[in-house]
C-alpha positions as CSV (number, residue, x, y, z in Angstrom):
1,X,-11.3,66.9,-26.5
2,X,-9.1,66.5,-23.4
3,X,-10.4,70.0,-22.2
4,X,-13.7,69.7,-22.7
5,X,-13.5,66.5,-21.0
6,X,-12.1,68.7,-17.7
7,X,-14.5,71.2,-18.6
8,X,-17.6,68.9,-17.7
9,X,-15.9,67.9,-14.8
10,X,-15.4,70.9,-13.2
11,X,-19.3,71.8,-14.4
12,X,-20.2,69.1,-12.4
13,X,-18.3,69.8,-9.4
14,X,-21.0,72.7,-8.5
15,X,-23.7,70.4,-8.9
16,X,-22.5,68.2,-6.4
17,X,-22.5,70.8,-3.6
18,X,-26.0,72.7,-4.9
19,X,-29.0,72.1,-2.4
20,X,-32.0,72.5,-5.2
21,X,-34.3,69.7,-3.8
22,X,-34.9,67.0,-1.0
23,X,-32.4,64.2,-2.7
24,X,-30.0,66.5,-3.0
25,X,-30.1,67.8,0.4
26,X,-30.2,64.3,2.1
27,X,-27.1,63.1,0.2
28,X,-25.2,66.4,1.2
29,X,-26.1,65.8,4.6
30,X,-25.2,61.9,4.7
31,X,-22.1,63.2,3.0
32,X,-21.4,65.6,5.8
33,X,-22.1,62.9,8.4
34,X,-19.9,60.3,6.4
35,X,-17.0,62.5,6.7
36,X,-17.3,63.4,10.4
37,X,-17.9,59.4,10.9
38,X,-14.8,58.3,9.5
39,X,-12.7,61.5,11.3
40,X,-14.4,59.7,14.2
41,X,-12.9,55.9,13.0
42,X,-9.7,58.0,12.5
43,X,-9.1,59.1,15.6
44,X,-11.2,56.5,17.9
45,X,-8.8,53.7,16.2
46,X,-5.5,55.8,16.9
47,X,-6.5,57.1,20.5
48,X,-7.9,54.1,21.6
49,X,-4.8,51.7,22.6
50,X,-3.5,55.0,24.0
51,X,-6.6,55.0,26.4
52,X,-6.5,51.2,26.8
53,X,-2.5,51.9,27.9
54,X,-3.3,55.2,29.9
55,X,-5.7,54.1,31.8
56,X,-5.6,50.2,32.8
57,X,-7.8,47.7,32.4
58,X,-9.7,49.1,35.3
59,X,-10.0,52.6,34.5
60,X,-11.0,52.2,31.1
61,X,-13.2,49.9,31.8
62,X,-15.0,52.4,34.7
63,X,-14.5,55.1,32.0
64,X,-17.1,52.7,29.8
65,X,-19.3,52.6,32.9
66,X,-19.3,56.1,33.7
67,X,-20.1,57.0,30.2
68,X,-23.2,54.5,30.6
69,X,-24.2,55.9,33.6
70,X,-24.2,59.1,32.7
71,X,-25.8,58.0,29.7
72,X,-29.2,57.3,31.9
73,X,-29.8,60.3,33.2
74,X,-28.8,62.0,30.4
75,X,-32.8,62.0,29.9
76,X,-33.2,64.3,32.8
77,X,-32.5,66.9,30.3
78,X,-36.5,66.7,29.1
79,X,-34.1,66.4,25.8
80,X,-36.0,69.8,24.3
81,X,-33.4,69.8,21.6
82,X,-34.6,66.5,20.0
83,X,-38.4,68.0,20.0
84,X,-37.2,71.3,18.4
85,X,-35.7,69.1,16.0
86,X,-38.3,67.2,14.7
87,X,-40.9,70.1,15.5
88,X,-39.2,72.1,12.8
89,X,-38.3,69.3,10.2
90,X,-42.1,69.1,9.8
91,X,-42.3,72.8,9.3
92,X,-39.0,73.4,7.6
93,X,-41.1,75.3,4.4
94,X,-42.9,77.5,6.9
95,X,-42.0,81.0,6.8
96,X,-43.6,82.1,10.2
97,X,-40.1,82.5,11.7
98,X,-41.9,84.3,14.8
99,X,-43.3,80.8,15.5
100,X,-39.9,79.2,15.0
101,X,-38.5,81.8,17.6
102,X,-40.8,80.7,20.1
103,X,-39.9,77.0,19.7
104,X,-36.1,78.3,20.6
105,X,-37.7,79.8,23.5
106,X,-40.1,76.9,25.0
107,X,-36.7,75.0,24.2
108,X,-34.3,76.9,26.6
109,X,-37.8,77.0,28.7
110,X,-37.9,73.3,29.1
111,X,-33.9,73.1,29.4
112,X,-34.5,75.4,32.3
113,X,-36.9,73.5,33.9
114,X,-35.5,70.2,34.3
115,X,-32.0,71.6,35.1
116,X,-32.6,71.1,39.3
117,X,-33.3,67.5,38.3
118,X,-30.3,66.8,36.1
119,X,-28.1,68.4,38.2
120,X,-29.0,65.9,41.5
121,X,-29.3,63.2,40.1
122,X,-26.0,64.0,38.4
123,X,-24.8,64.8,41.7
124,X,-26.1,61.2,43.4
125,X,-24.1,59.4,41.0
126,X,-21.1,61.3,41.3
127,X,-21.4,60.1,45.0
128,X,-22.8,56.2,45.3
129,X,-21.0,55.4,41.9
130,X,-17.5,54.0,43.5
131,X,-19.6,51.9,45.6
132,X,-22.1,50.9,42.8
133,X,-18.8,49.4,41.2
134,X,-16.9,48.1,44.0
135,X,-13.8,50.9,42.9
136,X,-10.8,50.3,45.3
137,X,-9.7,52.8,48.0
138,X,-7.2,54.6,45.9
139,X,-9.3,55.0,42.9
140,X,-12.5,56.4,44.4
141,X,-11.8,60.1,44.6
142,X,-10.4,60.2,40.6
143,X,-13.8,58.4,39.7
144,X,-16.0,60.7,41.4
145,X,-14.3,63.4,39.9
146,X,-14.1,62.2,36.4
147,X,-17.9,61.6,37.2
148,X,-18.7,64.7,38.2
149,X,-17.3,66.8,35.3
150,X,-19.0,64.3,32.5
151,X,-22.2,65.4,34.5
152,X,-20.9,69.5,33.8
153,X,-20.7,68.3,30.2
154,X,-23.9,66.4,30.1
155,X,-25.1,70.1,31.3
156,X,-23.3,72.1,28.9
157,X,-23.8,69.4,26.0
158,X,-28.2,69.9,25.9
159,X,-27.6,73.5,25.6
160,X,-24.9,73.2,23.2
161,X,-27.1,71.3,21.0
162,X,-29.4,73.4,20.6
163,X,-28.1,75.2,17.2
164,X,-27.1,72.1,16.0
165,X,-30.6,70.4,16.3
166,X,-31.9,73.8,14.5
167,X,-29.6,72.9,11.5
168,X,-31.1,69.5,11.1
169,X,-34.6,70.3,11.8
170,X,-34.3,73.1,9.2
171,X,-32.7,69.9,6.9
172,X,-28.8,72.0,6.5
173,X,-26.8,69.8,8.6
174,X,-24.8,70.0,5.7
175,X,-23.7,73.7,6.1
176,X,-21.1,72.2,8.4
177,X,-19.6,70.6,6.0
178,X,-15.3,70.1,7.1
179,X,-15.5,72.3,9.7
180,X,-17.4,70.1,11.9
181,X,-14.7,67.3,10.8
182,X,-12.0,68.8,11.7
183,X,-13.5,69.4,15.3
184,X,-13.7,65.7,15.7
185,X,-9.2,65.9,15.1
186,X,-9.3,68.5,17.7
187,X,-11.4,66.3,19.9
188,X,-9.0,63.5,19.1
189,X,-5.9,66.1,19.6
190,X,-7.2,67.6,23.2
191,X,-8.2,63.3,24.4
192,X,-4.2,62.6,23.2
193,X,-3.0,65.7,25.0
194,X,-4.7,64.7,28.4
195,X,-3.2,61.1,28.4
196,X,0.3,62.3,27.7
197,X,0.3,64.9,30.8
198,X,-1.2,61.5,32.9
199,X,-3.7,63.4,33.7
200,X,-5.5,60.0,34.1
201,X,-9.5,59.8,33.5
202,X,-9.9,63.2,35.0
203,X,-8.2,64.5,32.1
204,X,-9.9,62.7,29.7
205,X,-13.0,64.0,31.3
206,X,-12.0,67.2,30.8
207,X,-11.0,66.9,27.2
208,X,-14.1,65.7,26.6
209,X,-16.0,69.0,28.2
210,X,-13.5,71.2,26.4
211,X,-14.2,69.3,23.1
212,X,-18.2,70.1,23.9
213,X,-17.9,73.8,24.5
214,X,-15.8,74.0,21.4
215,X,-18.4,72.4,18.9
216,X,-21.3,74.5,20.9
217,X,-19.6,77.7,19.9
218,X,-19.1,76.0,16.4
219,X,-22.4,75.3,15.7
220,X,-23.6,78.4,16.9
221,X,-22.1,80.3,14.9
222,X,-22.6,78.0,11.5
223,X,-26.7,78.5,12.9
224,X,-26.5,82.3,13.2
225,X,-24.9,82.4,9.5
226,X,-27.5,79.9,7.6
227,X,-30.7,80.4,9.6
228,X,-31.5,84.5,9.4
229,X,-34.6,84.0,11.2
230,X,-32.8,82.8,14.7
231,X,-33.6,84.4,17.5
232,X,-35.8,83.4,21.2
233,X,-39.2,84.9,21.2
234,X,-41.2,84.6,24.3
235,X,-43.5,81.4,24.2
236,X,-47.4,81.4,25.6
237,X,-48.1,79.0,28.6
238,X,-49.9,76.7,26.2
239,X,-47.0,76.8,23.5
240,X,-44.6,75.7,26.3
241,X,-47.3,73.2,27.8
242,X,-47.2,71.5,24.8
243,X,-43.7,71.6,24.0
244,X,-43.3,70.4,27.1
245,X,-45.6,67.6,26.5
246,X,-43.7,66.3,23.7
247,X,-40.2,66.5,25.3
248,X,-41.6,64.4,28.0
249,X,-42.0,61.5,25.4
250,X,-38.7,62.3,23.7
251,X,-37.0,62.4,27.1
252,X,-39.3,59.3,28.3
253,X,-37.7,57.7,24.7
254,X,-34.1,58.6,25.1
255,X,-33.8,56.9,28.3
256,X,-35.6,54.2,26.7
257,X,-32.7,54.2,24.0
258,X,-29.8,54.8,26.7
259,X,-30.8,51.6,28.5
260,X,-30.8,49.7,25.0
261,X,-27.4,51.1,24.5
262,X,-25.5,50.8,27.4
263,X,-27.6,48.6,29.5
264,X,-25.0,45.7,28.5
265,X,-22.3,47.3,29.9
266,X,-23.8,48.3,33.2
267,X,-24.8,44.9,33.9
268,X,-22.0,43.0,32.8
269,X,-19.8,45.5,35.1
270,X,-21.8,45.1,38.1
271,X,-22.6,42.0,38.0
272,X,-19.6,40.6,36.7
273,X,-16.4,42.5,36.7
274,X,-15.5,45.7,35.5
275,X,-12.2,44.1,33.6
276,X,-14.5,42.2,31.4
277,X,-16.5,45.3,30.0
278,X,-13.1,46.2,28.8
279,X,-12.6,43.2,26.8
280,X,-16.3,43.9,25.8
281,X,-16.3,46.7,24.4
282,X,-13.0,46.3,22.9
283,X,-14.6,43.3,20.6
284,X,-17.6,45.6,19.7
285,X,-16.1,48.4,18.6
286,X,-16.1,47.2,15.1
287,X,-19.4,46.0,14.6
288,X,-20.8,49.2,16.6
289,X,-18.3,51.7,14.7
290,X,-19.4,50.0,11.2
291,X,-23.1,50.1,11.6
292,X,-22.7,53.0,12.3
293,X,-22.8,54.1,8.2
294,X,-26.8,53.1,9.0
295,X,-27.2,55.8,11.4
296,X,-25.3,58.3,9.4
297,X,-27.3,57.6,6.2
298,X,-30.6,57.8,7.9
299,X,-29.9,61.1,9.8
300,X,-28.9,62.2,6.4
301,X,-32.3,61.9,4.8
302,X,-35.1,62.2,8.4
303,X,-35.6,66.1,7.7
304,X,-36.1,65.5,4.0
305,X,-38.4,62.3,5.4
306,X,-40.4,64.6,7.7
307,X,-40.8,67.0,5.3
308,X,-42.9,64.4,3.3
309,X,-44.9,63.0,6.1
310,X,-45.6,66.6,6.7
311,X,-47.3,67.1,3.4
312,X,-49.2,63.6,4.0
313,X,-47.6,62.0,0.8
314,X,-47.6,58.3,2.5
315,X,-47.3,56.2,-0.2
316,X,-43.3,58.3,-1.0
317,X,-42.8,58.0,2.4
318,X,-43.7,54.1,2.3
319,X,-41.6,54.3,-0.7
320,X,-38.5,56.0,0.9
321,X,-38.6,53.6,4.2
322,X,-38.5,50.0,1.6
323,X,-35.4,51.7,-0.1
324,X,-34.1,52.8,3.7
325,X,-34.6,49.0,4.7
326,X,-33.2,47.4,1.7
327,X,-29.8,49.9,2.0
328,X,-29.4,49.4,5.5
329,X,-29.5,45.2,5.1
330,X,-26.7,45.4,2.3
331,X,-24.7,47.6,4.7
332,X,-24.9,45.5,7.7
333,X,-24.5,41.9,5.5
334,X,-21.2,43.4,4.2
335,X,-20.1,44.6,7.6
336,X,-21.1,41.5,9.7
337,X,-19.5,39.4,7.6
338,X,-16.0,41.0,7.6
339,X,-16.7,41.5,11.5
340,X,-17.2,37.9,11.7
341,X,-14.3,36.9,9.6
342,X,-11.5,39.7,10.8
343,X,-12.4,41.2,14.8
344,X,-10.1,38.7,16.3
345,X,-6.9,39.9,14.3
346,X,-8.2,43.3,14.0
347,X,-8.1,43.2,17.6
348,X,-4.8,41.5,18.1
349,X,-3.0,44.4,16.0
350,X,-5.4,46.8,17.1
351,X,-4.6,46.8,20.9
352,X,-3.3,43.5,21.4
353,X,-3.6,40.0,22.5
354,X,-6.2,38.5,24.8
355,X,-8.8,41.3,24.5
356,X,-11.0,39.3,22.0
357,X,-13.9,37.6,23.9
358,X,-14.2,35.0,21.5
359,X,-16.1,33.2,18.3
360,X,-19.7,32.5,19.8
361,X,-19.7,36.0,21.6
362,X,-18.3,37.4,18.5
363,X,-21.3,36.3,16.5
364,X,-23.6,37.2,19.1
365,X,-22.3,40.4,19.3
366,X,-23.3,41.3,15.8
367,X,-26.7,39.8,15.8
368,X,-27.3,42.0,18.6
369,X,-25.8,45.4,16.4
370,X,-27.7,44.3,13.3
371,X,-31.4,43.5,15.1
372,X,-30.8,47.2,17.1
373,X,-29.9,49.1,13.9
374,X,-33.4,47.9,12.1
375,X,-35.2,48.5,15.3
376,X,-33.4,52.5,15.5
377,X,-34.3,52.6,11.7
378,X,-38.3,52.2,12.1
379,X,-37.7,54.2,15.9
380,X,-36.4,57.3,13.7
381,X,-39.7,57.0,11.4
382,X,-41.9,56.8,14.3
383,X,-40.3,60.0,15.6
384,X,-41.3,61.8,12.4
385,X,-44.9,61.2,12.7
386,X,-44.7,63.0,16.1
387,X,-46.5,60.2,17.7
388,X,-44.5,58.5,19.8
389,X,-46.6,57.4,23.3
390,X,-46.6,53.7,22.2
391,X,-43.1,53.6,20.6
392,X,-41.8,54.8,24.4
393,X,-44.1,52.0,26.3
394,X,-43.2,48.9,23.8
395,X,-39.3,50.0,24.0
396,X,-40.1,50.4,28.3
397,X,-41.1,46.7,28.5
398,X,-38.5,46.0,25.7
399,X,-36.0,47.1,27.8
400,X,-37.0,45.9,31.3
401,X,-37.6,42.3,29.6
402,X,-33.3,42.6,28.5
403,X,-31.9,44.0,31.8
404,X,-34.0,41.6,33.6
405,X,-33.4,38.0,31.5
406,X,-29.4,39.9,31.5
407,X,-28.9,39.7,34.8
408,X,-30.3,36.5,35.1
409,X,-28.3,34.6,32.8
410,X,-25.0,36.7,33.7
411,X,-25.6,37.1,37.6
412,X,-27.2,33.6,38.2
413,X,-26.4,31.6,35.4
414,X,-22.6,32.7,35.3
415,X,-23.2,33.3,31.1
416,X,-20.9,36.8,31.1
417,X,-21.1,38.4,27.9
418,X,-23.2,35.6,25.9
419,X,-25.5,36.1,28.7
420,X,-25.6,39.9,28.3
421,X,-26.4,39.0,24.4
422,X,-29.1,36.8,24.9
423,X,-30.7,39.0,27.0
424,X,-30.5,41.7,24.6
425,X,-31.7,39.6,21.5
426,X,-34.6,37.7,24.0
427,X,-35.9,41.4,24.6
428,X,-35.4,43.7,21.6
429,X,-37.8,40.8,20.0
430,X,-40.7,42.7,20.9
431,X,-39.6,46.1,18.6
432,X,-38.9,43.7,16.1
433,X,-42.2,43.3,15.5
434,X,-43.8,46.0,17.1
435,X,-42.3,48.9,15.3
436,X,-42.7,47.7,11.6
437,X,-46.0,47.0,12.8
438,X,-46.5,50.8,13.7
439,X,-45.1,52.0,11.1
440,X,-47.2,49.7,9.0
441,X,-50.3,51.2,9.9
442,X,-49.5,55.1,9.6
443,X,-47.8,54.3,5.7
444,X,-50.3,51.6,5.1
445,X,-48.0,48.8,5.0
446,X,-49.1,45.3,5.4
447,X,-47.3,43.4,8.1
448,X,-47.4,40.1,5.7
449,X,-46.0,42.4,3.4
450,X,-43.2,43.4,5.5
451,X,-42.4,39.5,6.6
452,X,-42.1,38.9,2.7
453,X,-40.0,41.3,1.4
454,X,-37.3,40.2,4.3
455,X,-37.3,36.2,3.4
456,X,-34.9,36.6,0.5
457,X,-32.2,38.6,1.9
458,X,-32.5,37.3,5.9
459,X,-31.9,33.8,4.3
460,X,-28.9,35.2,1.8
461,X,-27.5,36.9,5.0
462,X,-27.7,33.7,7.0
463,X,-25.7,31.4,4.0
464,X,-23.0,34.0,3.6
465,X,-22.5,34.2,7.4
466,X,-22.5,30.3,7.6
467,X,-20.0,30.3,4.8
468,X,-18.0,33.1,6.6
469,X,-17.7,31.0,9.8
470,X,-16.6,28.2,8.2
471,X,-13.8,30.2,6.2
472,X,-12.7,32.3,9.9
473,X,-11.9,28.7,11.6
474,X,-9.1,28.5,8.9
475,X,-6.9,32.1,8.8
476,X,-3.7,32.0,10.0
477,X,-4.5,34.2,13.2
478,X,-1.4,33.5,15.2
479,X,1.0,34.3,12.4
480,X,-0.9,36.9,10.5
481,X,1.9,39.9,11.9
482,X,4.4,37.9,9.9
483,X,2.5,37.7,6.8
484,X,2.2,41.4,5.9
485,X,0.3,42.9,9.0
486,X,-1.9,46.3,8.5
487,X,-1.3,46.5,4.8
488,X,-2.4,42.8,4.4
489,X,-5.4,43.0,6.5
490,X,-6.6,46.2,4.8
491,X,-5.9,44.5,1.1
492,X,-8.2,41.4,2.7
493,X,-10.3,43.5,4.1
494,X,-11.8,45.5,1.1
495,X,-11.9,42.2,-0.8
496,X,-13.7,40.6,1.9
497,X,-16.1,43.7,1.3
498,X,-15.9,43.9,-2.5
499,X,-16.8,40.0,-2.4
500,X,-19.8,40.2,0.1
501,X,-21.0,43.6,-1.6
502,X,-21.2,42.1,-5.0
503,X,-23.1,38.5,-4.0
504,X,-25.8,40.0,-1.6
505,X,-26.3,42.4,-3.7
506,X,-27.2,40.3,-6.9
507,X,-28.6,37.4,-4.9
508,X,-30.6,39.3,-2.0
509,X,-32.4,42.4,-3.8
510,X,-34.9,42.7,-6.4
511,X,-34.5,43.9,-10.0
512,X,-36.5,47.1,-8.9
513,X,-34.4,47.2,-5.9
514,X,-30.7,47.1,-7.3
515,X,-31.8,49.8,-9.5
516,X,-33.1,52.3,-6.7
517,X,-29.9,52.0,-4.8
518,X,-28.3,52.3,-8.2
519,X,-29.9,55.5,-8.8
520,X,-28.8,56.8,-5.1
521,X,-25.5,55.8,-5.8
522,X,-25.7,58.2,-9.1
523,X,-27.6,61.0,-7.3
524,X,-25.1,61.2,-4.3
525,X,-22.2,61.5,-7.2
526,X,-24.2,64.1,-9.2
527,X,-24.1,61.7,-12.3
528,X,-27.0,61.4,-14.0
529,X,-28.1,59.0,-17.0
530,X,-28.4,62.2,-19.5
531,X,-25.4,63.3,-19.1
């Protein structure tokens, strides 16, 4: 009995790892992205105090700045890797690989194209950026350095993502499986080794460019094994035209995104201090690092997704984006709630006292991280259907609409980080409405339906964080290393988690609903009801 028992068990086991259809790709894949997220938690939540301790307050708070920064003109790239991404997805079941070639081709094409732009305006920030952020005498030539390199990297990092944007196009992310995590150790491992030869943010801009040649050659190689049809085939003038054409609106999109991301931080730096975009992002790490399980899931199942809008079958497609929507708003209930109840002592065992910013900028904080990861959830469907002119212009005035009400309330106002929040909310109200509406009419989605189906679980949301607020004002913060410390918060933690988990759940979804994530849940574990 036992060993049949460990007989069906070890049947399974194969199962769970098998690629036979488009579920069980996208779980492998969110699988393989869940893995390499938390080696990411792993070793952003051990190397950051070093960081924090290496650096200062002010150089890790320029070393946030420069990464924004860079960040924006990160689009120079024409991003040609993000349209051979999607561009494949959609044709993932073709089998003209000759065609696929020449994709690869009007990819490095484009790449070459835009390089001369990159690479000045990589080389104007390297210059005006001490100035841009007031940097003291003795710390100007180690910034411009530091800067200099992440612009190399920026460089190396479009071509080196190349093979890994085939893999997802071609929906086998998950061939990486563990290799890939154990990359982000080695990442983690060359960040630690910089710090402790004080080699200062130079260093750690080196790591990082060592770190991106290493998972280039990585995911090369993982490519060259799983796709037999790689290779570059000479494109036609048309065929690069109109590659061209779409990286201009995936380029014209990512700097779009980039200024959504890290527009807070640029403006609270300049025109604030650069001290208090350490604090900053020290007290959104959590909330940022935790929603971060959206963004995993959904990457998991987009080639899968594309693949469907592909073959026109928009009702499954309508289908797949309700049960994306209703996963992603248990996710970020459960996480904002133990954000809202546990940053401040996570924070003060974390990396110390006086780095949280405090309750009302802690809540706005995550209303700003739970409003963007909806917004990037209907962005990443709009990207499948190819047709993004209109996504690009709402998220242009989107974004002009934050940086400008921003610096308002920060510069004029004096509002520092609840300024920057406002600002962010005040603007990102427009793709709150714009893209579900877009979406809407290509999976022929009623809006009022939309605005329906979120009543329920926006207003259980709302009572649980009301509830949580209420509970926060009465932990023992001060005195919380003396009651048990990391085992104790971990143990409150995951019962904080188990507790939220289980009442939005039951309270916010529909029958029909709890069943589909149900279902998931069993498909991602290879158990089915049969056996």
């Amino acid at each position: 009995m036992v060993n049949n028992r460990f007989l069906s068990i070890f049947k399974k086991i194969p199962k769970l790892f098998s690629d036979s259809n488009l579920s069980k790709k996208a779980s492998l894949n969110a699988i393989t992205s869940l893995l390499d997220y938390f080696a990411n938690i792993i070793v952003a939540f051990l190397v950051t105090p070093i960081i924090v301790a290496g650096l200062g307050d002010y150089y890790y708070g320029a070393w946030q700045i420069l990464k924004g920064l860079i960040g924006y003109i990160s689009p120079a790239s024409g991003r040609p890797a993000q349209a051979l991404k999607f561009t494949l997805a959609q044709q993932q079941n073709s089998s003209d690989f000759e065609l696929k070639r020449k994709y690869v081709g009007s990819t490095l094409v484009v790449f070459a194209l835009f390089l001369p732009l990159m690479t000045l305006l990589g080389a104007l920030l390297t210059w005006f950026i001490p100035y841009w952020i007031k940097t003291p005498a003795q710390y100007v030539w180690g910034v411009r350095v530091a800067c200099a390199v992440l612009v190399v990297n920026l460089i190396v990092d479009t071509i080196a993502t190349i093979p890994r944007s085939v893999l997802q196009g071609e929906n086998k992310g998950y061939k990486r499986m563990g290799l890939s995590t154990l990359l982000v150790f080695l990442g983690g491992g060359l960040t630690w080794l910089a710090l402790y030869l004080n080699s200062g943010i130079i260093g750690l801009a080196c790591a990082t460019l060592l770190t991106t040649c290493i998972q280039g050659l990585f995911f090369l190689q993982v490519m060259h094994t799983n796709s037999p049809w790689i290779g570059v085939a000479k494109p036609t003038k048309g065929e690069v035209r109109s590659f061209l054409g779409l990286s201009w609106w995936f380029m014209a999109w990512n700097l779009v995104n980039i200024l959504m991301m890290a527009s807070d931080v640029v403006v609270l730096g300049l025109l604030n201090s650069v001290e208090s975009v350490t604090n900053y992002t020290l007290s959104k790490y959590a909330p940022e690092t935790g929603i971060s399980i959206v963004a995993m899931m959904v990457f998991g199942i987009l080639p899968g997704l594309a693949g469907i809008i592909g073959s026109r079958d928009l009702a499954k497609a309508a289908k797949i984006r309700g049960e994306l929507m209703s996963f992603t708003w248990l996710i970020v209930t459960v996480l904002g709630t133990g954000i809202l109840l546990w940053n401040e002592i996570f924070l003060q065992m974390w990396v110390g006292p006086n780095h949280y910013v405090g309750n009302v900028q802690n809540i706005l904080i995550i209303f700003v991280v739970i409003q963007f990861v909806f917004i990037r959830n209907d962005a990443n469907i709009i990207d499948l259907t190819l047709r993004l002119n209109k996504k690009v212009i709402l998220g242009a005035i989107s974004v002009a609409v934050s940086i400008g009400v921003a610096s308002f309330l920060v510069y004029f106002l004096k509002m520092g980080i609840i300024g920057v929040c406002l600002g962010l909310i005040i603007g990102r109200l427009l793709l709150s409405i714009a893209y579900p509406v877009l979406n809407g009419r290509f999976l022929k989605i009623k809006f009022t339906t939309q605005l329906r189906a979120i009543i329920r679980p926006g207003l259980v949301t709302l009572l649980i964080f009301i509830t949580t607020i209420g509970i926060e004002r009465i932990l023992p913060i001060s005195r919380w290393h003396s009651l048990g410390g990391w085992i104790l918060f971990i143990l409150a933690a995951g019962l904080t988690a188990l507790v939220t988990l289980t009442i939005a759940f039951f309270l916010g979804l529909t029958r029909g609903q709890e069943n589909v994530i149900l279902q998931r849940v069993r498909t991602v574990l290879s158990i089915s009801r049969k056996s």
